[in-house]
C-alpha positions, 0 to 999 in steps of 0.5 A, a space after each residue: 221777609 228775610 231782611 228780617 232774620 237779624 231781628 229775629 231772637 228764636 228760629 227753626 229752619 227745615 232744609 231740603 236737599 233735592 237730587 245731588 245734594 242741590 238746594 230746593 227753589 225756594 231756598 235759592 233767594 233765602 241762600 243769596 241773602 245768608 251770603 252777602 258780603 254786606 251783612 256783618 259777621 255779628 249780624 245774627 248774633 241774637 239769634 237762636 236756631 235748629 236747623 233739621 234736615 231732609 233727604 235721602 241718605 243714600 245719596 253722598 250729598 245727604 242734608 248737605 243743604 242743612 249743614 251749609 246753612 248751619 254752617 253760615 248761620 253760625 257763621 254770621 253770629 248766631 248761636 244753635 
């Protein structure tokens, strides 16, 4: 359950990026949680991540998906 990823204290994301650098399905509801205005900048601070990144490097999107989540996720607090 995503609600909750603010108690997690480890985690290893896997990011997918399909066609032009689009988000695979799955992703899209995990996605609209990381960017809700309600969760506080400090909201993950516990949490320690990787996030790898899959795609194909020919296209100029490639693993645009993992850089956005790294992104948000160090965003909210967390630390990689």
């Amino acid at each position: 359950d995503v609600r909750a990823l603010p108690s997690v204290t480890h985690a290893v994301f896997v990011a997918s990026t399909t066609g032009q650098g689009d988000p695979p399905e799955n992703f899209k509801s995990f996605w609209q949680f990381l960017i809700k205005r309600s969760l506080p900048r400090n909201s993950l601070q516990s949490l320690r991540f990787a996030v790898f990144g899959l795609g194909d490097s020919s296209y100029p999107k490639f693993n645009h998906v993992a850089r956005k989540l790294f992104q948000r996720l160090v965003d909210l607090g967390a630390t990689p």
